[in-house]
C-alpha positions in Angstrom: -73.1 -5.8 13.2 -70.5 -3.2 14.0 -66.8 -3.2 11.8 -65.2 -4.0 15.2 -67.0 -7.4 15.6 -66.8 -10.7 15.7 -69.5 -13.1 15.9 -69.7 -16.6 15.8 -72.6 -18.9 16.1 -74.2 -20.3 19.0 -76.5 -23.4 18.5 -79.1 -24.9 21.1 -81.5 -27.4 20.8 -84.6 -27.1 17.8 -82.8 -23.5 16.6 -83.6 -22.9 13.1 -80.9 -22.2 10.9 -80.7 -20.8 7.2 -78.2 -20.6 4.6 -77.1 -16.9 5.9 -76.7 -18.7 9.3 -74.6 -21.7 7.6 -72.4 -18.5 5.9 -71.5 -16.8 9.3 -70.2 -20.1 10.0 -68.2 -20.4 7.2 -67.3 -16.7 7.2 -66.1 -17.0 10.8 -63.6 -20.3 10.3 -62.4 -18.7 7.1 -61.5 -14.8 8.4 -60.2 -15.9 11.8 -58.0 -18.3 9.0 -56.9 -15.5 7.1 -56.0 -12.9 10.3 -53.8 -16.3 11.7 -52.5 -15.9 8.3 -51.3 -12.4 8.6 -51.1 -11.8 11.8 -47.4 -14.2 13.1 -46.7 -14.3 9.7 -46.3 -11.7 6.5 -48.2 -12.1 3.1 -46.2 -13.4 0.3 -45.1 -16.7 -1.5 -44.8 -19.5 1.5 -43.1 -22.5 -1.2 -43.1 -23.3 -4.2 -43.9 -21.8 -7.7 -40.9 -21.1 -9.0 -40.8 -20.2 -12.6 -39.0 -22.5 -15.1 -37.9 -22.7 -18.7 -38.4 -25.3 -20.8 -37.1 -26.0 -24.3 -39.6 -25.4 -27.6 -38.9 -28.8 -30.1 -38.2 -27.3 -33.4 -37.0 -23.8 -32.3 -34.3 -23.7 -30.4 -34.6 -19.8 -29.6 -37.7 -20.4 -27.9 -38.7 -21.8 -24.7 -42.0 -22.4 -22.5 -42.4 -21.0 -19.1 -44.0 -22.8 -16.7 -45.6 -21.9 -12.6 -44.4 -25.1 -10.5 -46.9 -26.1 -7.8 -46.9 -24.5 -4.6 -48.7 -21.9 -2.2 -48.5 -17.9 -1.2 -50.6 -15.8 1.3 -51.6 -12.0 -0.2 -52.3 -9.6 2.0 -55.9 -10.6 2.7 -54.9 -13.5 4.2 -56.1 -16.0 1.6 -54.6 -18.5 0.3 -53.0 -18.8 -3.3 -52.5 -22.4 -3.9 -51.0 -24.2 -7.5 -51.8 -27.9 -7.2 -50.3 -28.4 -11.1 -47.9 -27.1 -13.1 -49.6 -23.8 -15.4 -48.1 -22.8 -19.1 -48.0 -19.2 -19.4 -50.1 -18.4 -22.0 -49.1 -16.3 -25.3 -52.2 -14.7 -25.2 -51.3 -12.9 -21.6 -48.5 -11.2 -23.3 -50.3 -10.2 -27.0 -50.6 -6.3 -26.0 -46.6 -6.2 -25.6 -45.4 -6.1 -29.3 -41.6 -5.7 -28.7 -39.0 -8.1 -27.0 -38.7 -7.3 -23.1 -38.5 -9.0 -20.0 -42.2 -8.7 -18.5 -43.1 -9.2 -14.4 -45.2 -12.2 -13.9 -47.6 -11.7 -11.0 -50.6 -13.9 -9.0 -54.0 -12.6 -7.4 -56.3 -14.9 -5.6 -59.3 -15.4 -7.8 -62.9 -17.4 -7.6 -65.5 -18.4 -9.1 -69.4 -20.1 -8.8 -69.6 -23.2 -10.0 -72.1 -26.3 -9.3 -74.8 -24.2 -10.3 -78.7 -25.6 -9.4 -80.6 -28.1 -11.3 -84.2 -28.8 -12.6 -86.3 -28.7 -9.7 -84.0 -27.6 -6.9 -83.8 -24.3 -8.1 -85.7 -21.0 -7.3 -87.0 -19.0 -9.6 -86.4 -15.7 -7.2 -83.0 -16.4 -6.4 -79.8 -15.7 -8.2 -76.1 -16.7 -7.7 -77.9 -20.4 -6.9 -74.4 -22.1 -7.0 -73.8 -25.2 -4.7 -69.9 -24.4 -4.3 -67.5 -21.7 -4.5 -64.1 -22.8 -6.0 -60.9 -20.8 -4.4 -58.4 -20.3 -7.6 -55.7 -18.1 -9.3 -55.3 -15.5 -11.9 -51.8 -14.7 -13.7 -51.7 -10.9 -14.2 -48.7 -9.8 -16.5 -47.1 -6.2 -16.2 -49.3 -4.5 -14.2 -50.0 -0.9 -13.1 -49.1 0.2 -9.4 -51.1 0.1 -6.7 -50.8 -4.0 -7.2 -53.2 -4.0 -4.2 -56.0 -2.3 -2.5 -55.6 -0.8 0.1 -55.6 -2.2 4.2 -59.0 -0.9 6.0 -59.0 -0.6 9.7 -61.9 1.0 11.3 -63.4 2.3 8.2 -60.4 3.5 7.1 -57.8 3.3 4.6 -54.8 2.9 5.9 -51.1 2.8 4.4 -48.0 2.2 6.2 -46.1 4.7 7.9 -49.9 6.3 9.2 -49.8 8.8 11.7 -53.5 7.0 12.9 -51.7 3.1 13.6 -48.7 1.5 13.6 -49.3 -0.3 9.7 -46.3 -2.3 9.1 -44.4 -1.5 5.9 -45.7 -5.1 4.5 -48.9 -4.8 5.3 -49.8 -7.6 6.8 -52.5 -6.5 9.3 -55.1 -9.1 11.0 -56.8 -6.5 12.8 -58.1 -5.1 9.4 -61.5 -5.3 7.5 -61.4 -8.0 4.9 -63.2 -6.8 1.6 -65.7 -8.7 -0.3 -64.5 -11.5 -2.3 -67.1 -11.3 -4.6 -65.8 -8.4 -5.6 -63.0 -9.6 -6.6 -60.2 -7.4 -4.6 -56.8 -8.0 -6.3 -53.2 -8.7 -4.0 -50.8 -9.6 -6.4 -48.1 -11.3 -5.8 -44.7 -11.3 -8.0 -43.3 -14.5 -9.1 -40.7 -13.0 -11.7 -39.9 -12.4 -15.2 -40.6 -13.7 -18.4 -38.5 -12.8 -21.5 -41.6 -12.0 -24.6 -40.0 -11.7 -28.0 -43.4 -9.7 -29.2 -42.0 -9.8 -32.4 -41.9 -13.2 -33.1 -44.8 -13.8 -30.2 -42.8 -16.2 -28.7 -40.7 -16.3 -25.1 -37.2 -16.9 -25.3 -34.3 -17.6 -22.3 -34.3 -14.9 -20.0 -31.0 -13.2 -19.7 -29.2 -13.0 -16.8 -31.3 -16.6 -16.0 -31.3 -15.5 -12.8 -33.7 -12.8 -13.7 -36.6 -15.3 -14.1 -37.1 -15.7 -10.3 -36.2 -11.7 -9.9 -38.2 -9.8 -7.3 -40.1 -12.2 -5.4 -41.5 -12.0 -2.0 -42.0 -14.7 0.3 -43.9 -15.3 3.7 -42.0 -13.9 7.0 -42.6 -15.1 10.9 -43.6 -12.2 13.2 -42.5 -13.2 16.4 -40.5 -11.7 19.3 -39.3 -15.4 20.2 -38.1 -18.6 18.6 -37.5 -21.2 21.0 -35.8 -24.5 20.4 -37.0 -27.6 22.0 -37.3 -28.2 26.2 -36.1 -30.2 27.4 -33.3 -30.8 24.6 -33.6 -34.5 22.9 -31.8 -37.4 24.1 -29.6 -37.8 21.6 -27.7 -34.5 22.1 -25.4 -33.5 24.9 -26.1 -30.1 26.4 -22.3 -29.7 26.9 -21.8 -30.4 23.3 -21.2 -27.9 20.4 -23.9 -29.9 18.2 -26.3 -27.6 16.8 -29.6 -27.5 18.6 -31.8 -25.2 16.5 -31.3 -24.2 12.9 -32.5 -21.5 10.6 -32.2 -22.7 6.9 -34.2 -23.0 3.5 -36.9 -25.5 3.6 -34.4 -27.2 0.5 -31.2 -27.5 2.4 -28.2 -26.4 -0.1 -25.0 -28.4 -1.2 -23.0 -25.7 0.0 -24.6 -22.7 2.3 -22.1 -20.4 0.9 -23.4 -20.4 -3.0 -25.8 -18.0 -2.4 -27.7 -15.5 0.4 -30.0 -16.7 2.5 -31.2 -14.7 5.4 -30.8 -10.8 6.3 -31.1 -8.8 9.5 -32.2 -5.3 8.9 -31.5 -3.6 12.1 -29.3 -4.1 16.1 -28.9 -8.3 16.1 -27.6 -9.0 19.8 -25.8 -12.8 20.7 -25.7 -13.7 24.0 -23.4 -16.7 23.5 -20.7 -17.3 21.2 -20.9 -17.0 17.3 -18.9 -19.8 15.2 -18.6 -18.8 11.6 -18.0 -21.5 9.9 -17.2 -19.9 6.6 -15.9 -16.0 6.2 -17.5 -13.1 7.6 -18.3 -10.2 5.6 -18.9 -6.6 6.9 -20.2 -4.2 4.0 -18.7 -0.7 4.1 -19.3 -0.4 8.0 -17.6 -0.4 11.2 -16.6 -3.8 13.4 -16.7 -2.1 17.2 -15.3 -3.7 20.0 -17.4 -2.9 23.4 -16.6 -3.8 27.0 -18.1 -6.0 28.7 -20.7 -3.5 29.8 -21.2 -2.8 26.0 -19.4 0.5 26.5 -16.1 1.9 25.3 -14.8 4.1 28.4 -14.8 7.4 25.9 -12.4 5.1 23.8 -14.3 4.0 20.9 -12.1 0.7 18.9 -13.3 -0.3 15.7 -12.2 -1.4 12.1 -13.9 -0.2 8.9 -12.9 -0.3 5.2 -12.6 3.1 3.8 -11.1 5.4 1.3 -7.2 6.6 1.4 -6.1 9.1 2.6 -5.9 11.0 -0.7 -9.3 9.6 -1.7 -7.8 7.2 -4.1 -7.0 3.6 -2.7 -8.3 1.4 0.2 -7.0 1.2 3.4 -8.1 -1.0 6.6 -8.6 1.4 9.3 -8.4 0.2 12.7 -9.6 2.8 15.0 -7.8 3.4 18.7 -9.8 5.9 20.7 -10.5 9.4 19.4 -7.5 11.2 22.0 -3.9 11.6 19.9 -2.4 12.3 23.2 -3.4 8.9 24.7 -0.2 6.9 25.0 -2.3 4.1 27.3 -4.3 2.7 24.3 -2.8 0.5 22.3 -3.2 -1.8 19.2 -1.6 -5.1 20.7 -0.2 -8.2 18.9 1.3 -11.0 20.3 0.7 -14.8 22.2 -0.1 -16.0 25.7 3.1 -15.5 27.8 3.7 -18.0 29.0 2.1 -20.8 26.3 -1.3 -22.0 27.8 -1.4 -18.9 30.4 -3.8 -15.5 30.4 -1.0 -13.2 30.6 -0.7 -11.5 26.8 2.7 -10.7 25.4 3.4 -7.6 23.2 5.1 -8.2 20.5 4.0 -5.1 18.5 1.9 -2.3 19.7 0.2 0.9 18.1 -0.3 3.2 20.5 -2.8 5.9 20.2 -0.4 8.9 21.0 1.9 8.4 17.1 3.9 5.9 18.8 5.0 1.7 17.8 6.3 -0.2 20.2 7.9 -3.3 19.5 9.1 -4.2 23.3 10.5 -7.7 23.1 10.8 -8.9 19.3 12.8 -8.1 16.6 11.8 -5.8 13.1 12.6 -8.3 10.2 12.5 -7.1 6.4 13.5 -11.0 5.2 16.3 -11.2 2.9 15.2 -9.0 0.0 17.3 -5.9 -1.2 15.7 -2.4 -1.2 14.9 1.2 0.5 13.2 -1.3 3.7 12.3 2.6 6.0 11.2 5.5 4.7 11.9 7.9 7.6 10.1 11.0 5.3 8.8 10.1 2.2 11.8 8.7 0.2 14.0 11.1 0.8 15.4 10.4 4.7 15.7 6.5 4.3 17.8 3.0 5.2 17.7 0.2 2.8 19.6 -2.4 1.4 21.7 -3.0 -1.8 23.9 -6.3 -2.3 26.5 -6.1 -0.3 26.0 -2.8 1.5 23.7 -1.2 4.3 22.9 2.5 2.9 21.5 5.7 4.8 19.6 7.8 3.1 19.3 12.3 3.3 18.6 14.8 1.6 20.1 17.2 3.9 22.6 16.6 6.8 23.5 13.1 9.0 23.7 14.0 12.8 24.2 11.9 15.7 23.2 13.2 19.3 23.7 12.6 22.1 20.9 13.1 25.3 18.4 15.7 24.3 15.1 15.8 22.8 13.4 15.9 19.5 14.2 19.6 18.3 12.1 20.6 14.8 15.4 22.6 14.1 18.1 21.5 11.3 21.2 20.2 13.2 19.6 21.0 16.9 20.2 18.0 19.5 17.2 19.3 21.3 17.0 20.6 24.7 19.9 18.6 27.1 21.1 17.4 24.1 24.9 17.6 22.4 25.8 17.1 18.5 28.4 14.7 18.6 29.1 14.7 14.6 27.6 15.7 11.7 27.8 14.9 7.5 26.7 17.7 5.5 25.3 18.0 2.4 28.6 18.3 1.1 30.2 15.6 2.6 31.8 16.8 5.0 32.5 14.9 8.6 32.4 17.4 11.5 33.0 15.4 14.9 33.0 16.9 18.4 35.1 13.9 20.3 38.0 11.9 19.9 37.7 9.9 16.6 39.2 6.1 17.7 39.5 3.6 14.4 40.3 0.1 13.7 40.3 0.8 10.5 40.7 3.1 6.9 38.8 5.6 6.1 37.8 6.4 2.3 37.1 9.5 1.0 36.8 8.6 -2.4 38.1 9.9 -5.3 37.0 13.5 -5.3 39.5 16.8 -5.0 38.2 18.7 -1.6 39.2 19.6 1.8 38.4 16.0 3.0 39.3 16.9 7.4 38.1 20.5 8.5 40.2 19.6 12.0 38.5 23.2 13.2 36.0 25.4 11.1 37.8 25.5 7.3 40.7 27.3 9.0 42.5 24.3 9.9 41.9 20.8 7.8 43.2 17.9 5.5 42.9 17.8 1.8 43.3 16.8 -2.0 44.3 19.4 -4.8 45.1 17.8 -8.2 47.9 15.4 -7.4 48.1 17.2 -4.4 47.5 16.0 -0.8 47.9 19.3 1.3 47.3 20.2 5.3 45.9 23.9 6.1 46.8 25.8 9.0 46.0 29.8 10.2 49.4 29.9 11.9 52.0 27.2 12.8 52.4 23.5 11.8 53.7 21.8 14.7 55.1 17.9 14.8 55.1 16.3 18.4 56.6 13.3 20.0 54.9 12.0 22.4 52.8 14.2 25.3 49.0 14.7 25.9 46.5 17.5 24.1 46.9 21.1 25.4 45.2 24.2 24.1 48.3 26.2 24.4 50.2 27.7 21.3 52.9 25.5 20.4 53.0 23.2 23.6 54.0 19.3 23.3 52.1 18.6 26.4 54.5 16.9 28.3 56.1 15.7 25.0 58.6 17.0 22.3 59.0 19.3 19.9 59.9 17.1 16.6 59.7 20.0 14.0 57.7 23.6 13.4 57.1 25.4 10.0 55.4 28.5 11.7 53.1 31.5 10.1 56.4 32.9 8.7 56.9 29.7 6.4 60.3 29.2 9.0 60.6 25.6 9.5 62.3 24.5 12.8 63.6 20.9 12.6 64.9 19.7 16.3 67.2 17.1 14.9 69.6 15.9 12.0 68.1 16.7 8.2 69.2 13.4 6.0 68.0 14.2 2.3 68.1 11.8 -0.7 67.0 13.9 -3.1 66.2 17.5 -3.5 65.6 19.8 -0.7 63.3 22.9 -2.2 62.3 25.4 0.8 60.7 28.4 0.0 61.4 29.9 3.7 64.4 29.7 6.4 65.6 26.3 6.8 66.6 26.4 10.5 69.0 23.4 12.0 69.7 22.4 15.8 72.3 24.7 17.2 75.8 24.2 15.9 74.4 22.9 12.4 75.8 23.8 8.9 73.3 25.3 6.6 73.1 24.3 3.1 73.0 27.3 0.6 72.4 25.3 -2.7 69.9 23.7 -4.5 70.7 21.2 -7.5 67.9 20.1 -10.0 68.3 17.8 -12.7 66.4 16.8 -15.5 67.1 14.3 -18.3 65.6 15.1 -21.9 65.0 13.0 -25.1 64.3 15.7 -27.8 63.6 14.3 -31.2 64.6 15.9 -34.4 61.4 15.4 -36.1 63.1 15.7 -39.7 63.9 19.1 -38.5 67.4 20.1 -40.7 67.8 23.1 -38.2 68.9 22.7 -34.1 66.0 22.1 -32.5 64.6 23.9 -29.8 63.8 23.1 -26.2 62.5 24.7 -22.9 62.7 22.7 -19.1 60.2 24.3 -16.2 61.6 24.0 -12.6 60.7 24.9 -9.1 61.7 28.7 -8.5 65.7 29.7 -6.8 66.3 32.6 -5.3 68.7 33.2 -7.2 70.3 31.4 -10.4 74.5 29.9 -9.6 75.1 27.7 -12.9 73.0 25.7 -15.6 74.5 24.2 -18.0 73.6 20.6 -20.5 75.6 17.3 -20.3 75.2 15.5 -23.4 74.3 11.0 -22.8 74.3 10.7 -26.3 72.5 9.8 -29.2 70.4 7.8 -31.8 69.3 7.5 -35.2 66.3 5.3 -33.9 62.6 6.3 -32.8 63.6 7.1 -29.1 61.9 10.6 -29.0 60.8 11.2 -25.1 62.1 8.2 -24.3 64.8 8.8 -21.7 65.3 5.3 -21.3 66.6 5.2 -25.2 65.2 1.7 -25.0 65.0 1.4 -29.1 68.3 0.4 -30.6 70.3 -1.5 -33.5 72.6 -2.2 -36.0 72.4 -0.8 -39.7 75.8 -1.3 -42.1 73.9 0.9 -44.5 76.6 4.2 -45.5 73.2 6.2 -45.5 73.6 5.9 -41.4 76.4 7.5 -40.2 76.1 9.9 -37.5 77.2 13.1 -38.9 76.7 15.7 -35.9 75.4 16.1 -32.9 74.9 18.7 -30.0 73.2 20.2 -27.5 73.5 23.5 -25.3 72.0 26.2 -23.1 71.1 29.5 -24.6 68.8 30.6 -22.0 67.7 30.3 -18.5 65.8 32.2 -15.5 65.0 31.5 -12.4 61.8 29.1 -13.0 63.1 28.0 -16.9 65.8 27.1 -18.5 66.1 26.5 -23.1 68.4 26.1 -25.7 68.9 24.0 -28.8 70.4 20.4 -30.0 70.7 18.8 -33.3 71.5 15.3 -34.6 72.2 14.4 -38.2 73.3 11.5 -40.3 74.1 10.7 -43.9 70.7 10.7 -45.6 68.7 13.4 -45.0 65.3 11.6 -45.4 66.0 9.3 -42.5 66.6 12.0 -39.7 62.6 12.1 -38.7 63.5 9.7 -36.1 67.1 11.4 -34.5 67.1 12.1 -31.4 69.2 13.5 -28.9 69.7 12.3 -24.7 70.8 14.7 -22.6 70.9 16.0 -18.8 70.0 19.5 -18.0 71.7 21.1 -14.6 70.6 23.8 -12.2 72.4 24.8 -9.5 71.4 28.1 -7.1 70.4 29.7 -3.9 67.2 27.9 -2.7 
């Protein structure tokens, strides 16, 4: 009979038939078994023996491992079952003489038994067995292969041939079942057992988890799984009850404790998927298709993937491959309005480098801190208590029209600057400046205003607040702006101090005090002019236990030219009043050691910017005079 054959037997009426006859028979039930056996479904364990651990009494280190009942299909389509629970036996594992997890496997194995009595037997014949039990073997540790190999046509065959499509498990129906009197191993791995070969005893595996490691199971090969036609009474085809389940054969307290099922390649879902529980997507991309299953050359996805900087995680989502596109968009928002299939945008990402947020509002909570970095850390706005910051690390400017220029301070093309904050603090504004209220510039010594370039501007000097001009200082009443030199617009002239330091006042000059002019002081026509100056000064000069006139010097703005100076004496006192003008220490002492003996001051030099001189003030006990001190009033009178 050729390898491509099958025969089975065809009886009619007075045939003889033999034992080889009764064995086709057999032979045919049993391989046409086997290929339904591997051919919809793969080899491997199909339920049941599971490995277990039980406790040794008297040793709690050790434990016994047992093989629960249950079935598997090798390769050759037979059947592997375990009606009763088997003890591994020490004696498997003798050869192994240190401590190590060892892989537990199972072959199909059998044996003659029911051999022929007395009479009934032939004395020509051997192997004169009545029956042919179908058992097991446990193999520990063994070598690869752990199986012959699949014959097909006379030959061997392993998956991946160029010759036939041999699946990667092996299951093949088509193939040419070896002779089982031979005894063709296809083992099959039930897990792990943890030999101590030391002690010759097995102890916990370690994780536990490892004593079920590495097993293979029984598969379905089928292009199709249908659920039930017509659908059973009891469940309403417009309902969302389940109608066909894939789950173990022990259903779990909770599905989620542990995997169950995998799909190695494309999975397609024509109808919707509910996940009950989360979904997980492992280091790949979620892409979103049409409806076509397309993407319109604008590929959206999401993926987990490395920073930017290759350190970190970010969640990409993925909007086309064009930076130019400014149509697609990342979207968020609801139905607008509720219930309706118009989306609102709340937020939007566009493709192109641009967010939209077209009809809500950006909201940082109530927390304080730098809430926009505009470039790095450096350009910023954020939040401190009580104050709204910006932040630069060059210049503020605010334009006005225009568009984005790369260049410092440039408005852009149809753009105009209409004020600018340098990097040293300086406000430069190109239109009228209107305010409600003050403005602060601190407490820092500058030129606070430039009013035009540096040449013209507002400013502190120490204790000094001046106002800088290239030519004339000019004071007008009333009027509108015009460029011309000089011109009130409209208005009046109030008073001029021009290049020359010639100060031009247009009416009446009423002064309280001093009047110090370094120039021309010119009045209204008909005017008197006024050609002296007076400054007074009022010293307290303390003897300091001196027993010699004591000297003194007074500083004053410059004259022209010196008319008098001369010292009026206030008086005096023999109590701690030195630098006190006020003489705001005083007393009464009957003691003779405190009479006033003598007292003076005068003028003994002078200039135009200086005047000094000497005073002295004694009394009766020389030891007392630390404390003397003369008040007096120091005149200047001259030509401004």
């Amino acid at each position: 009979m050729a390898a491509d054959e099958i025969l089975r037997l065809h009886y009619y009426e007075r045939q003889y038939l033999g034992a080889a006859d009764l064995e086709d028979q057999q032979a045919y039930l049993r391989d046409m078994r086997r290929r339904h056996n591997i051919g919809p479904h793969t080899w491997g364990i199909l339920v049941g023996m599971m490995m277990v651990e039980e406790p040794v009494a008297g040793d709690p280190t050790a434990v016994d491992v047992y093989i629960q009942p249950g079935m598997a299909i090798d390769g050759f389509g037979r059947e592997i079952i375990v009606m009763a629970p088997i003890k591994l036996d020490p004696l498997l594992f003798e050869s192994f003489a240190n401590q190590q997890h060892r892989a537990v496997w199972i072959s199909y194995d059998q044996e003659l038994v029911s051999q022929a009595k007395g009479g009934y037997a032939q004395c020509n014949s051997t192997n004169q067995f009545g029956r042919i039990q179908e058992t097991y073997k446990v193999v520990i540790a063994p070598t690869n292969p752990t199986h012959l190999d699949v014959m097909v046509d006379g030959k061997s065959e392993a998956p991946g041939s160029a010759d036939l499509p041999i699946p990667a498990d092996d299951s093949i129906p088509f193939q040419e079942f070896p002779d089982d009197n031979n005894q063709p191993e296809w083992l099959i791995q039930l897990g792990w057992a943890n030999w101590d070969g030391v002690n010759s005893k097995f102890i916990p595996t370690n994780p536990a988890t490892r004593l079920t490691d590495d097993r293979s199971y029984v598969g379905a090969v089928a292009a199709s799984i249908y659920g039930p036609v017509p659908f059973p009474k009891t469940i309403d085809p417009a309902s969302d009850a389940p109608r066909f389940f894939i789950q173990p054969r022990f259903p779990l307290t909770d599905p989620d404790s542990a995997a169950f099922a995998e799909v190695v390649g494309r999975l397609q879902v024509d109808g919707r998927i509910d996940a009950v529980k989360d979904v997980w997507i492992h280091g790949n991309k979620l892409q979103f298709k049409d409806t076509g299953g397309g993407d319109s050359s604008v590929p959206l996805w999401m993926e987990r993937t490395a920073g930017p900087s290759g350190t970190g995680t970010d969640l990409r989502i993925h909007i086309g491959d064009d930076p130019a596109d400014d149509t697609s968009r990342l979207s968020i928002g609801p139905a607008d309005p509720k219930g309706s299939t118009t989306e609102k945008t709340v937020l939007a990402v566009r493709a192109s480098n641009n967010v939209d947020i077209p009809t809500g509002t950006l909201n940082f909570g109530a927390s304080i801190g730098q809430k926009i970095n505009l470039w790095a850390d450096q350009y910023a706005i954020g939040i401190q208590p009580g104050t709204q910051y910006y932040r630069t690390a060059g210049e503020f400017c605010w334009y006005f029209g225009g568009k984005f220029s790369p260049s410092q301070a440039d408005p852009g093309p149809g753009g105009s600057l209409l004020m600018s904050l340098d990097n040293g603090g300086s406000l430069s504004v190109t239109k009228d400046l209107n305010l409600t209220g003050d403005i602060n510039f601190g407490t820092v010594t500058r030129q606070m205003l430039n009013l035009w370039n540096i040449n013209y501007g507002i400013g502190i000097q120490d204790s000094t607040l001046y106002n800088r001009t290239d030519f004339d200082f000019c004071w007008y009443r009333r009027g509108v702006h015009s460029n011309a030199r000089g011109d009130p617009g409209g208005g009046a002239l109030a008073m001029k101090l021009d290049s020359g330091s010639n100060l031009s006042v247009s009416g009446d000059v009423n002064v309280a005090g001093n009047l110090n002019v370094s120039g021309n002081v010119n009045f209204a026509p008909g005017a008197a002019q006024n050609l002296i100056r007076v400054e007074h000064f009022t010293l307290a000069v303390a003897m300091g236990g001196s027993t010699v006139p004591r000297p003194w010097s007074q500083n004053y703005p410059a004259f022209t030219q010196i008319y008098a100076v001369y010292a009026v004496l206030q008086g005096f006192s023999i109590y701690g009043n030195g630098g006190d003008p006020s003489f705001s220490n005083w007393a009464h002492d009957a003691s003779v050691d405190a009479i006033p003996q003598h007292v003076f001051v005068r003028v003994d030099a002078h200039s135009n910017t200086q005047a000094s001189g000497v005073c002295f003030c004694s009394e009766s006990k020389e030891s007392l005079e630390t404390d003397n001190t003369v008040l007096f009033t120091l005149i200047v009178m001259g030509r401004p």
